[in-house]
C-alpha positions, 0 to 999 in steps of 0.5 A: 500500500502507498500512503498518500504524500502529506505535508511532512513527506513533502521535500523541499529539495526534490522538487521543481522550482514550479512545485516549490513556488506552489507550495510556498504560495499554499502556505501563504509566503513569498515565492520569489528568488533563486531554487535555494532561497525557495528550499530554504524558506519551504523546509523553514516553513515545513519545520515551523509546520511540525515541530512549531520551531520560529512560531512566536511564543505568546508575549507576556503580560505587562507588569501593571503599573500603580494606579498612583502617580508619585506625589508632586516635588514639595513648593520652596519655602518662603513664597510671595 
């Protein structure tokens, strides 16, 4: 029985400059440049795809700041 391809049988390097464009383009990304920089950018694609490598992690939450703002500096003695 052959298995059908699936993404993560998919090798960047075997395939056409044609298959590489149409497979960049699935995944929403450039498909511009020279067969190197396409293999490039599928196999980072394929990678992030399943192993979650370069997937931005969620930022953390800000520290809140006090509500209160710092009391203003005292006037100079001695006025008018």
């Amino acid at each position: 029985m052959d298995a059908a391809p699936t993404q993560a049988m998919v090798e960047p390097k075997k395939l056409k400059v044609v298959e590489l464009r149409a497979e960049l383009r699935r995944r929403g990304l450039a498909a511009d440049g020279l067969k190197a920089v396409l293999v490039d950018r599928l196999q980072a694609a394929l990678d992030e795809e399943e192993f979650g490598l370069g997937a931005p992690s969620p930022a953390p939450e800000p520290a809140a700041e006090p509500a209160a703002a710092a009391p203003p500096p005292p006037e100079p003695a001695g006025g008018i």
